[in-house]
MDTraj code that builds the backbone (N, CA, C; nanometers):
import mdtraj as md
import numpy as np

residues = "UNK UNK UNK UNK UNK UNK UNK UNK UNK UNK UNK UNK UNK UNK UNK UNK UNK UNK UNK UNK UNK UNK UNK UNK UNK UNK UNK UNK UNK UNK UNK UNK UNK UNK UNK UNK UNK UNK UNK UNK UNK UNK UNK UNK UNK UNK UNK UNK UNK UNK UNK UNK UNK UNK UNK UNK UNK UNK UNK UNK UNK UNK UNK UNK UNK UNK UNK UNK UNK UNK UNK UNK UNK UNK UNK UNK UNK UNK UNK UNK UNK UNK UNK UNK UNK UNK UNK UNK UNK UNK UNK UNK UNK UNK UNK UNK UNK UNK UNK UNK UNK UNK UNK UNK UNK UNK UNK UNK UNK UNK UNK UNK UNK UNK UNK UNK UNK UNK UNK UNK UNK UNK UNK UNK UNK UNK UNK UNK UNK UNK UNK UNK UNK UNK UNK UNK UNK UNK UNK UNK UNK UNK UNK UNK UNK UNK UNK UNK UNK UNK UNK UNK UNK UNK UNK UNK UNK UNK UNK UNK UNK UNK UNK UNK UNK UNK UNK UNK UNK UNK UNK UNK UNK UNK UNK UNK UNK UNK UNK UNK UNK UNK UNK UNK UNK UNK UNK UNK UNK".split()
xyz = np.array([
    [6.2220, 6.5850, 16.1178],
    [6.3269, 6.6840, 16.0989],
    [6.3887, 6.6603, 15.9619],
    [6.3979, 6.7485, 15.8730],
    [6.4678, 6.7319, 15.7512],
    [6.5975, 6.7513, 15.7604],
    [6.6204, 6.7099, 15.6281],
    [6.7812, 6.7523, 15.6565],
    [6.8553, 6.8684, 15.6456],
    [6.8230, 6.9290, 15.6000],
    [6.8610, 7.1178, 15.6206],
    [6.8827, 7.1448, 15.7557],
    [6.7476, 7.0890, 15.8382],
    [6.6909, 7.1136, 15.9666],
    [6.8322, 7.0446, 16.0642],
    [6.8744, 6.9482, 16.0127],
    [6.9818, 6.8687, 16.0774],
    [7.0997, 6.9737, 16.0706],
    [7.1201, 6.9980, 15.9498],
    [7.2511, 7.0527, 15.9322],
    [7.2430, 7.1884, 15.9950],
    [7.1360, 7.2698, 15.9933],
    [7.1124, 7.4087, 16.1007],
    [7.1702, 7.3485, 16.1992],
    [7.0634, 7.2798, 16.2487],
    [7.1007, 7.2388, 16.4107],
    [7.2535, 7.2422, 16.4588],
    [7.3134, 7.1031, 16.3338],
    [7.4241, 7.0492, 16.3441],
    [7.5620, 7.2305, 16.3833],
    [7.5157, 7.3415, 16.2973],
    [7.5989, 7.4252, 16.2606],
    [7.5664, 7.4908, 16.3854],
    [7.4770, 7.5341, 16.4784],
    [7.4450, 7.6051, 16.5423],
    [7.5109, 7.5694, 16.7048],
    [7.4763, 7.4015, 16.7089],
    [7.5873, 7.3680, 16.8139],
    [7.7215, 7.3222, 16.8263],
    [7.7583, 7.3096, 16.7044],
    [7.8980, 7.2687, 16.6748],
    [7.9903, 7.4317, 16.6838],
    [7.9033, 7.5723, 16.6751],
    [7.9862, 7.6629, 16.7067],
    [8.0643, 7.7225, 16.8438],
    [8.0191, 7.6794, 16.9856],
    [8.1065, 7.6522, 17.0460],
    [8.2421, 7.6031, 17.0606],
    [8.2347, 7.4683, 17.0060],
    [8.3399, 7.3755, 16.9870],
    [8.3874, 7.4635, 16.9003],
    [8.3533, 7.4986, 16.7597],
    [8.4296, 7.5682, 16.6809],
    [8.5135, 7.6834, 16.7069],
    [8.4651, 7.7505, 16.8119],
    [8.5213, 7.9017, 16.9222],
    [8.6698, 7.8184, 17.0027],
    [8.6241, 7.7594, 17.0841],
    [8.6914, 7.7128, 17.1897],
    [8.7976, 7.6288, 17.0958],
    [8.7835, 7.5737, 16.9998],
    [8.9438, 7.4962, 16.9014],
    [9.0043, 7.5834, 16.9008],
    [8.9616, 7.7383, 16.8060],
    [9.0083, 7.8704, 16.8139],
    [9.1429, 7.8623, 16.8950],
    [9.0400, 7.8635, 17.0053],
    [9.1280, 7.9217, 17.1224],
    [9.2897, 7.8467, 17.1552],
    [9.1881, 7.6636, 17.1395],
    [9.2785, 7.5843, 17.1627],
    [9.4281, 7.5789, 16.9837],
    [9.4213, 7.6562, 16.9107],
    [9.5258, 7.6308, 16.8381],
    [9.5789, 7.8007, 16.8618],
    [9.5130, 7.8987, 16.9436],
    [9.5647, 7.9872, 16.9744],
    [9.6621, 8.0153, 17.1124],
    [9.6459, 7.9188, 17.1794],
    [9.6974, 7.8997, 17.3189],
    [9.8183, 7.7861, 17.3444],
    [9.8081, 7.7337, 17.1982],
    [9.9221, 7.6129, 17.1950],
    [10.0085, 7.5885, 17.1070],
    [10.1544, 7.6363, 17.1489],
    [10.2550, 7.6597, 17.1151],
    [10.2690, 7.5427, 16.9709],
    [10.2447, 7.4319, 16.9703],
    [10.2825, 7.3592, 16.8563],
    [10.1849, 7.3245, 16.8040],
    [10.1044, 7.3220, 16.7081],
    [10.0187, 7.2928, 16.6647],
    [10.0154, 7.1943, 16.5734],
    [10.0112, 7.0612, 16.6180],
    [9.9880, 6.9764, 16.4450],
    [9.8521, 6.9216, 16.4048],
    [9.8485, 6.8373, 16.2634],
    [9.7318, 6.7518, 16.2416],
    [9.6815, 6.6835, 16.3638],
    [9.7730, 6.5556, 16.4095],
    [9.7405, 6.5347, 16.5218],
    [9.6948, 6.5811, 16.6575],
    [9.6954, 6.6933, 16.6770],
    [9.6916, 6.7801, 16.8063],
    [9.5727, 6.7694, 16.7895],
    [9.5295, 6.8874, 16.5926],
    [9.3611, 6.9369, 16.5952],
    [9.3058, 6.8000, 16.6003],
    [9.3685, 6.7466, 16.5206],
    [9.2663, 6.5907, 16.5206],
    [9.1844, 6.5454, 16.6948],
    [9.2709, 6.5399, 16.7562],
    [9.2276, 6.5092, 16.8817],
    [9.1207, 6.6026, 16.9635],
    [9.1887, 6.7241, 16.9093],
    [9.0228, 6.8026, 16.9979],
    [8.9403, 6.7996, 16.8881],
    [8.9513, 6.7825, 16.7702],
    [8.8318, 6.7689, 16.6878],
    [8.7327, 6.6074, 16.7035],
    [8.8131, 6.4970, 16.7748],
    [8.7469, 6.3821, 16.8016],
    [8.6425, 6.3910, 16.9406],
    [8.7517, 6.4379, 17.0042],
    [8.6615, 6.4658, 17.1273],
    [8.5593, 6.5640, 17.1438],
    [8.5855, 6.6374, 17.1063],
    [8.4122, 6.7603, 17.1012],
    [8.3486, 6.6752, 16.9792],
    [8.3443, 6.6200, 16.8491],
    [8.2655, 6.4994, 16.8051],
    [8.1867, 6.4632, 16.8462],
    [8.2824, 6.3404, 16.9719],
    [8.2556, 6.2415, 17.0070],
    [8.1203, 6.3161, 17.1379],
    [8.1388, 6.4310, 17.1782],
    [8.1120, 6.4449, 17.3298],
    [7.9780, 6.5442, 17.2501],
    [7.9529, 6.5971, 17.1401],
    [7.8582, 6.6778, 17.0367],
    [7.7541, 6.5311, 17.0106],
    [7.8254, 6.4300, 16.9452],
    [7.7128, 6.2898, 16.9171],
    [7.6513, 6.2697, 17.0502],
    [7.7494, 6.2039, 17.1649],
    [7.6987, 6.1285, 17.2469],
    [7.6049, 6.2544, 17.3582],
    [7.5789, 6.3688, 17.3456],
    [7.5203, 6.4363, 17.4200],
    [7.3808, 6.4284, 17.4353],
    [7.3636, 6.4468, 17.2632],
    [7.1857, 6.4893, 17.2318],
    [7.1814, 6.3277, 17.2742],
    [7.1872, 6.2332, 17.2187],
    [7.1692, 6.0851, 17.2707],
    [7.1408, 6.1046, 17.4086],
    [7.2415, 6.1417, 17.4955],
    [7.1848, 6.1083, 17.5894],
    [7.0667, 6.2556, 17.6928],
    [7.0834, 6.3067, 17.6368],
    [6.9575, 6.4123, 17.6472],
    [6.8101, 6.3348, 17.5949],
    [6.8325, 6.2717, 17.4470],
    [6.7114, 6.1973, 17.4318],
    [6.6551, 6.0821, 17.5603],
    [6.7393, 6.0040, 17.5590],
    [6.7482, 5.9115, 17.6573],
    [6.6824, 5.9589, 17.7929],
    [6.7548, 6.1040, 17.8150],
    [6.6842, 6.0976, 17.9825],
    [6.5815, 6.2140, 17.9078],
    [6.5032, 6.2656, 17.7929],
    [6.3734, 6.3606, 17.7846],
    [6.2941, 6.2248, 17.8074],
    [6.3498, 6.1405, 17.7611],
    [6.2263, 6.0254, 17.7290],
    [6.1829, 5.9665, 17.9221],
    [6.2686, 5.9976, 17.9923],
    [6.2792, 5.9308, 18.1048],
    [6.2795, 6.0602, 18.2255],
    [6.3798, 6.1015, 18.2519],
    [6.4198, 6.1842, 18.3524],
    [6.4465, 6.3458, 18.3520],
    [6.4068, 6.4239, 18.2487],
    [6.4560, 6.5290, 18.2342],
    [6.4357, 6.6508, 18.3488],
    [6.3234, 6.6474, 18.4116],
    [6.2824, 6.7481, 18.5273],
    [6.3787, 6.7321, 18.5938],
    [6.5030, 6.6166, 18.6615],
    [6.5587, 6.6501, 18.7597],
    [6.6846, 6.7493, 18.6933],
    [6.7407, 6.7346, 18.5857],
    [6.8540, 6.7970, 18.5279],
    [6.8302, 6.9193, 18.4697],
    [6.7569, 6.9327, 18.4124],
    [6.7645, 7.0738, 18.3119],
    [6.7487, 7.2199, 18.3565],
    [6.7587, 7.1790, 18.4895],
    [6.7779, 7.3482, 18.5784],
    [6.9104, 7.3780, 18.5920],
    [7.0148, 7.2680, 18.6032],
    [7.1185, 7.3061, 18.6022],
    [7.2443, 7.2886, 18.4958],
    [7.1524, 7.2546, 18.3756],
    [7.2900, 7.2750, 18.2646],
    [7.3184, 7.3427, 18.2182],
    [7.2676, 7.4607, 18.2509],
    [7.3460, 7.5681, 18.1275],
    [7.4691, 7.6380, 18.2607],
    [7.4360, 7.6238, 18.4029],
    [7.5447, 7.6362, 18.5198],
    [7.6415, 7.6058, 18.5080],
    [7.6437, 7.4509, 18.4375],
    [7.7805, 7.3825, 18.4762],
    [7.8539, 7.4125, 18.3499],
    [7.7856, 7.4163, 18.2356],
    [7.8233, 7.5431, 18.0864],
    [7.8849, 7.6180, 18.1435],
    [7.8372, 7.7119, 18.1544],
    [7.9015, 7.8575, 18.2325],
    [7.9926, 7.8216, 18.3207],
    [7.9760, 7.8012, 18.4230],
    [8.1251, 7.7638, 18.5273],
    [8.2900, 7.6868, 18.4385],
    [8.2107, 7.6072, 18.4174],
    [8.3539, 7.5407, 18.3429],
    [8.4225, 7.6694, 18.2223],
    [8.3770, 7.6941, 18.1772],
    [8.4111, 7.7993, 18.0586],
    [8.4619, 7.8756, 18.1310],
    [8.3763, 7.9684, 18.2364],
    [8.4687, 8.0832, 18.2696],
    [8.5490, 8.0733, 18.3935],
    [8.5561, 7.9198, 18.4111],
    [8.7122, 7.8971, 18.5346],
    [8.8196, 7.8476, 18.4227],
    [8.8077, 7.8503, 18.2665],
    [8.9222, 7.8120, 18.2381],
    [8.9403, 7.9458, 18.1308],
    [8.8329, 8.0097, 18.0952],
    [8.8584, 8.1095, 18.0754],
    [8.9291, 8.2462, 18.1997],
    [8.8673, 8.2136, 18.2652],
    [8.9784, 8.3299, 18.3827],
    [9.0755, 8.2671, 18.3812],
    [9.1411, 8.1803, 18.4016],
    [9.2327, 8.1074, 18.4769],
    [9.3889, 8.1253, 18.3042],
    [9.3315, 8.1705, 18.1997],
    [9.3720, 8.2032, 18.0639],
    [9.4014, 8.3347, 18.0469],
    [9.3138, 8.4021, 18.1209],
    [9.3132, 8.5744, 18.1015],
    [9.4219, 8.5697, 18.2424],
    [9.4397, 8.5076, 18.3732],
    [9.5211, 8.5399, 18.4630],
    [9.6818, 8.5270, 18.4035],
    [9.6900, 8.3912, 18.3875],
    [9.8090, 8.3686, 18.3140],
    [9.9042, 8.4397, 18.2103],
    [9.7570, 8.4997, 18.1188],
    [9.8203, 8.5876, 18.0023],
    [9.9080, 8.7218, 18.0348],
    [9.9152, 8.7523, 18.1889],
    [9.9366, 8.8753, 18.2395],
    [10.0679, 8.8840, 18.3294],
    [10.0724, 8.7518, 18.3282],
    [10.1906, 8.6762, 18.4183],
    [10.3126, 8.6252, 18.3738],
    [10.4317, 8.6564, 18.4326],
    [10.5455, 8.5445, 18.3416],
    [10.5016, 8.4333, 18.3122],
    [10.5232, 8.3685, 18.2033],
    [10.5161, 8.2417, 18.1770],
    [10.6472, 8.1383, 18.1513],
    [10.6762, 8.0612, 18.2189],
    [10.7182, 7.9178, 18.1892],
    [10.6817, 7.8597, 18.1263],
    [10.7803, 7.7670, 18.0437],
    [10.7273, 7.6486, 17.9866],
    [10.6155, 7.5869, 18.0576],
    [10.4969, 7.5642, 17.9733],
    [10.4140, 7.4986, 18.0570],
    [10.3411, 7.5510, 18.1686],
    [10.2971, 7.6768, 18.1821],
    [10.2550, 7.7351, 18.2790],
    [10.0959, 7.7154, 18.1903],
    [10.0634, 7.7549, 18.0888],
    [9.9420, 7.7990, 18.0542],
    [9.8626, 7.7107, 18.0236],
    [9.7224, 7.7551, 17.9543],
    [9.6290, 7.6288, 17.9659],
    [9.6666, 7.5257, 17.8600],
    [9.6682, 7.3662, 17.9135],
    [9.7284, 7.3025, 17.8381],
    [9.5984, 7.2896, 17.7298],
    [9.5943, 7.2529, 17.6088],
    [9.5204, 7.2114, 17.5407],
    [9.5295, 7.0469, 17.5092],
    [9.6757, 6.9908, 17.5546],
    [9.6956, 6.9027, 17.4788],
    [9.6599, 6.7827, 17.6070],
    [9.5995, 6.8881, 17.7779],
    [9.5365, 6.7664, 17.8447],
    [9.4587, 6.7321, 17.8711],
    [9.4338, 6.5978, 17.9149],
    [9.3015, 6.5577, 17.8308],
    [9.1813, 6.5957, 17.9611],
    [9.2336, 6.5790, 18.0715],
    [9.1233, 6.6570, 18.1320],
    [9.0740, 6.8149, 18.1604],
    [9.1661, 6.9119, 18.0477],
    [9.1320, 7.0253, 17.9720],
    [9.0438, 7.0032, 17.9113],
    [9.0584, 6.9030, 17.8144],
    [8.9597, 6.9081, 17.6832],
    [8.8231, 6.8420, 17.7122],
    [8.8142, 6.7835, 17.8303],
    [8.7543, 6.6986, 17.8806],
    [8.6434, 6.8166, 17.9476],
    [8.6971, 6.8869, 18.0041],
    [8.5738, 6.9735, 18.0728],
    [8.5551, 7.0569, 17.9612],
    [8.6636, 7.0635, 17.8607],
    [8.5935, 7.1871, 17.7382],
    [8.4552, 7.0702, 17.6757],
    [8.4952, 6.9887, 17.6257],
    [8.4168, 6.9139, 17.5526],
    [8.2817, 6.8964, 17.6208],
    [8.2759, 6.8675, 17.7528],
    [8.1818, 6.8646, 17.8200],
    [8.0994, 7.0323, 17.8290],
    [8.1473, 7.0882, 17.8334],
    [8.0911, 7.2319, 17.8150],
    [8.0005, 7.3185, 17.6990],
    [8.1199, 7.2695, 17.6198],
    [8.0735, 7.3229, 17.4904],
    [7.9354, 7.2214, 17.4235],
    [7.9310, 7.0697, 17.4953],
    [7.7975, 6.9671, 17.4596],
    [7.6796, 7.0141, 17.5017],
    [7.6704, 7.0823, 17.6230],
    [7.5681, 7.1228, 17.7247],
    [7.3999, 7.1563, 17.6414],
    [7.3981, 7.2250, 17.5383],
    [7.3819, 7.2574, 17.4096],
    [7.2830, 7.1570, 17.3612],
    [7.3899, 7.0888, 17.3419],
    [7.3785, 6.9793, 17.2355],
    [7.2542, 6.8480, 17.3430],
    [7.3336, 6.8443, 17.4461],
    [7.2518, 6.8136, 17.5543],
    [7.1082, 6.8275, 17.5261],
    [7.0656, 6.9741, 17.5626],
    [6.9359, 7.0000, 17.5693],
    [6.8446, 7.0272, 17.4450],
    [6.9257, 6.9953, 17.3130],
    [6.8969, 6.9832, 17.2093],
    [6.8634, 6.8363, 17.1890],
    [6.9281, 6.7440, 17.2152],
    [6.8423, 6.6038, 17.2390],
    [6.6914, 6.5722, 17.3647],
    [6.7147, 6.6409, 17.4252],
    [6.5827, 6.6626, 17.5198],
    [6.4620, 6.6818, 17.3885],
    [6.5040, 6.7746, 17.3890],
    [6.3988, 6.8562, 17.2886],
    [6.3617, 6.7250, 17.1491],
    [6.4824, 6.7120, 17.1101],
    [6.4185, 6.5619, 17.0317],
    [6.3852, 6.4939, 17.0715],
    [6.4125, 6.4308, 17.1597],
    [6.2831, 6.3199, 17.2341],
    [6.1603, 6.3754, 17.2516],
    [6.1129, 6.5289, 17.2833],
    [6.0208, 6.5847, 17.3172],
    [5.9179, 6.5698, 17.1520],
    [5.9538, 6.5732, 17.0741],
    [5.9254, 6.6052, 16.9685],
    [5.9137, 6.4418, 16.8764],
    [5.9909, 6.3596, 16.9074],
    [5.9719, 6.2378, 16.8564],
    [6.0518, 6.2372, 16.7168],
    [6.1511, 6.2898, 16.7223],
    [6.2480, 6.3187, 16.5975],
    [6.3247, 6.1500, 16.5967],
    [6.4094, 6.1346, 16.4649],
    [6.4608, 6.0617, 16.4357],
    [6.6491, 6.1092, 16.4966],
    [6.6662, 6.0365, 16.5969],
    [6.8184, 6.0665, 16.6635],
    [6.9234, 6.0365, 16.6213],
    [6.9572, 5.9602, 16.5598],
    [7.0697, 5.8254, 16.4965],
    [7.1214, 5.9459, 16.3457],
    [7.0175, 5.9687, 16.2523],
    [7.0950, 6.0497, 16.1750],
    [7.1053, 6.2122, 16.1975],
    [7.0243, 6.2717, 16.2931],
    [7.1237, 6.3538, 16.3485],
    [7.2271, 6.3864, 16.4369],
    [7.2637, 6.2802, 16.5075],
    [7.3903, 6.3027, 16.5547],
    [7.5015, 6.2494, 16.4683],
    [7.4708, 6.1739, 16.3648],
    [7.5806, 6.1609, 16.2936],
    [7.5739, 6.3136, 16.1932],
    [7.5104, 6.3748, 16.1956],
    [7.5101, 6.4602, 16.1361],
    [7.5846, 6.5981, 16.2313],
    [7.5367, 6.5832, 16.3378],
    [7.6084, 6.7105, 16.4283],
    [7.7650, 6.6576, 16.4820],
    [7.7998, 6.5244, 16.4714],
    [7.9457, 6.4897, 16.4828],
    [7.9895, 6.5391, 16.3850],
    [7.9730, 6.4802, 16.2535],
    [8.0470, 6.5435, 16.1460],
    [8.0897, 6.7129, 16.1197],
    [7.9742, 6.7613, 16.1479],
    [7.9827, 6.8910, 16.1596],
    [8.0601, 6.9497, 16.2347],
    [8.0518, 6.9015, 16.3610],
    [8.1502, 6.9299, 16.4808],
    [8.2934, 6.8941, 16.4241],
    [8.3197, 6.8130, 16.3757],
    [8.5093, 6.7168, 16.3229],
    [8.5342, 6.8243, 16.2420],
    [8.4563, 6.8996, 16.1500],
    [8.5143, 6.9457, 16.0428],
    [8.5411, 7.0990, 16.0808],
    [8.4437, 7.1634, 16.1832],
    [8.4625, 7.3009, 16.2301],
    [8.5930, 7.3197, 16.2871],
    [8.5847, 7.1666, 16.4158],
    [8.7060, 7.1846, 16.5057],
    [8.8585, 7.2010, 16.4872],
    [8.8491, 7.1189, 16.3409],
    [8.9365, 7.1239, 16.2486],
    [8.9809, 7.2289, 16.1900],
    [8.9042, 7.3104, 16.1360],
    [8.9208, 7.4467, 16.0875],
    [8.9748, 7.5111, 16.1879],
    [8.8794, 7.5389, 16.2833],
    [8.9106, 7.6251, 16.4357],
    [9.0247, 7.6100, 16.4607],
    [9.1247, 7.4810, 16.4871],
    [9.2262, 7.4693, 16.5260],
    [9.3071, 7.5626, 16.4577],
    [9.2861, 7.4830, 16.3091],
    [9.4018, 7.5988, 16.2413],
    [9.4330, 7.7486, 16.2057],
    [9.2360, 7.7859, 16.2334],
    [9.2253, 7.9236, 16.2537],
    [9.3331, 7.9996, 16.3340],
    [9.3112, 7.9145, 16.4830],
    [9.4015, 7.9639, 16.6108],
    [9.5345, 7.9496, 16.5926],
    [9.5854, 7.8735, 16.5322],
    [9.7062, 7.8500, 16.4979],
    [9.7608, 7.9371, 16.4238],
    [9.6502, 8.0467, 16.3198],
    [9.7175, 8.1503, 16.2784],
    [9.7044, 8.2541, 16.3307],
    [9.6133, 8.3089, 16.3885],
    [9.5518, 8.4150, 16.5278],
    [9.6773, 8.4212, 16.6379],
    [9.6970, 8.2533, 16.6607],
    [9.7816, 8.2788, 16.7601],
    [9.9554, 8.3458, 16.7404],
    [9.9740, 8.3168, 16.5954],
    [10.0976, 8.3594, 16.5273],
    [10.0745, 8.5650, 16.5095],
    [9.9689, 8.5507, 16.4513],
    [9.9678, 8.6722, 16.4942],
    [9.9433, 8.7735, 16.6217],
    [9.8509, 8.7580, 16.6779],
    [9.8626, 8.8029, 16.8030],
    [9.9491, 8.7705, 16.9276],
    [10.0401, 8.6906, 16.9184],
    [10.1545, 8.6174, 16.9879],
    [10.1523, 8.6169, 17.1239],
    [10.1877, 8.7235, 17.2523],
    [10.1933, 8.7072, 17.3813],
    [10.0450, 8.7532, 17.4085],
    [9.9564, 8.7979, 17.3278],
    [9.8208, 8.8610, 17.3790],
    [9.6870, 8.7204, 17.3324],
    [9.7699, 8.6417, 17.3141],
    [9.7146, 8.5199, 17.2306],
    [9.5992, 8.4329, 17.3620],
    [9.7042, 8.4407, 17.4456],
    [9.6019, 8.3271, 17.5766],
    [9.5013, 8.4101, 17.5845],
    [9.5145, 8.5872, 17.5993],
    [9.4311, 8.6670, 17.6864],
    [9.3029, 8.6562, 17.5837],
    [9.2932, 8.6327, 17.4734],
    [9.2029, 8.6565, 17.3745],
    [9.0889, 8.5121, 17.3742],
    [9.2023, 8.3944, 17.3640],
    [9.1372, 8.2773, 17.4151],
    [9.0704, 8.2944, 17.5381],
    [9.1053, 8.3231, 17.6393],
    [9.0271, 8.3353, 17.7724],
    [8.8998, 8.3978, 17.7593],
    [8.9047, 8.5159, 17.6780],
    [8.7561, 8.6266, 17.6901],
    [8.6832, 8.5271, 17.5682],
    [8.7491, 8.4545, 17.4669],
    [8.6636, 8.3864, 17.4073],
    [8.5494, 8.2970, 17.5115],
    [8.6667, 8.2135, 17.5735],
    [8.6067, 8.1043, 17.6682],
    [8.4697, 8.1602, 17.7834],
    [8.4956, 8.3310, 17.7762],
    [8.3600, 8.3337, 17.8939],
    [8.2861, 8.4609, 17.8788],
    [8.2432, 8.4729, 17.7287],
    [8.1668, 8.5066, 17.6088],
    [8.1180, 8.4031, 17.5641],
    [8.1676, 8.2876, 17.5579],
    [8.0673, 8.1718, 17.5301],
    [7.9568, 8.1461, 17.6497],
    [8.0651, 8.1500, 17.7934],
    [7.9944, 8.1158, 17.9458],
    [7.8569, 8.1852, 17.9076],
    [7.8997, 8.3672, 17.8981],
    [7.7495, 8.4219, 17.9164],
    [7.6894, 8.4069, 17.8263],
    [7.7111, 8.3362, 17.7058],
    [7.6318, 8.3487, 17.5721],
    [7.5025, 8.2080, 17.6328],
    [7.5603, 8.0748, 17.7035],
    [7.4991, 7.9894, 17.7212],
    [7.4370, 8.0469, 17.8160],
    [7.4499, 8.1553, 17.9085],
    [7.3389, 8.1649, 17.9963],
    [7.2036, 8.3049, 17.9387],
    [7.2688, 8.3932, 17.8693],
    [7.1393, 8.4605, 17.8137],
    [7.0812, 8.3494, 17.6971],
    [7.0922, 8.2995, 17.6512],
    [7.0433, 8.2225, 17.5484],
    [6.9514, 8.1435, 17.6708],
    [6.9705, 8.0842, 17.7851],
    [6.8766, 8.0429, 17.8718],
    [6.8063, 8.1048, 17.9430],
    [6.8416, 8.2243, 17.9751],
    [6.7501, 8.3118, 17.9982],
    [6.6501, 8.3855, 17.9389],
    [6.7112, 8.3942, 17.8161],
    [6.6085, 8.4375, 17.6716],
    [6.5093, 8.3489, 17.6700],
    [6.5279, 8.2553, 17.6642],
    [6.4501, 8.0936, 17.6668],
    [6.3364, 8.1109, 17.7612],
    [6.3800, 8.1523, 17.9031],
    [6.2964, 8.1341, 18.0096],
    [6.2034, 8.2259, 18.0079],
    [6.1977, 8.3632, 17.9541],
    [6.1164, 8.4601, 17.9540],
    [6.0751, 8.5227, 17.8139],
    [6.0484, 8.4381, 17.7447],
    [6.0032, 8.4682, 17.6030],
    [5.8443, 8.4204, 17.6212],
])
top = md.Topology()
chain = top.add_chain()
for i, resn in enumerate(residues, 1):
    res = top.add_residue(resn, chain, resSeq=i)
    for name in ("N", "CA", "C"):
        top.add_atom(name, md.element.get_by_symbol(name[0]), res)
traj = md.Trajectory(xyz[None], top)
């Protein structure tokens, strides 16, 4: 794999994460360095350690898993995407809406938005690619989008103001179906 080839890759799955920061500096009332910093570590961290361990089990175990990851993609996205579009329609309280800043929010985002990235390390093991410098290559990529994204949302969300969650939500499950025709495209090509 060259390195162009890395940095495609790197850009192609780091755009999830890059959507869903969006959302997350559009859905959250205070936005600082620190805030993006943190969802930019964790989709990183959860973008590196994915394809790794996708390599890990192509090399070993992949038939039992790969029927159901692009499911648990989709589900997670669009239960926190509905659950964003419900809210947006509803009085809100302090603290009623989706938190961004908890960590088992970001935790199923991060896990979601990897799914991807996941079966993109399969595929390198399948292929006998070199792993180590592309995931440092698709972390980086990922830190610097998420980063952006945040602050994107942070101005999206200033402008679009009370219609702000509802926009994040349809983001969140436009990604759902994007991961499942992209697997379905897959399956019947």
């Amino acid at each position: 794999m060259t390195f162009l080839s890395s940095i495609l890759l790197a850009f192609g799955l780091a755009m999830d994460a890059f959507a869903v920061s969006i959302t997350g500096g559009i859905a959250s009332p205070a936005v600082s360095f620190a805030f993006a910093l943190n969802i930019a570590l964790l989709f990183a961290g959860f973008q590196m350690a994915m394809p790794l361990i996708g390599w890990w089990l192509g090399n070993n175990t992949i038939t039992y898993i790969q029927p159901y990851a692009q499911w648990v993609a989709f589900l997670l996205l669009c239960l926190i995407g509905v659950r964003m579009i419900y809210q947006s329609f509803h009085n809100k309280e302090e603290g009623q809406s989706i938190d961004f800043s908890n960590i088992l929010v970001l935790l199923f985002l991060a896990v979601a938005t990897s799914i991807d990235a996941f079966i993109s390390g399969v595929c390198i093991s399948f292929l006998g690619l070199e792993i180590i410098k592309t995931i440092i290559v698709i972390g980086i990529t990922t830190l610097l989008l998420s980063l952006i994204g945040v602050g994107i949302g942070k101005i999206l969300g200033s402008i679009f103001g009370r219609y702000a969650e509802l926009v994040g939500g349809i983001i969140l499950i436009v990604i759902g179906f994007q991961v499942l025709i992209i697997y379905f495209r897959g399956c019947y090509v």
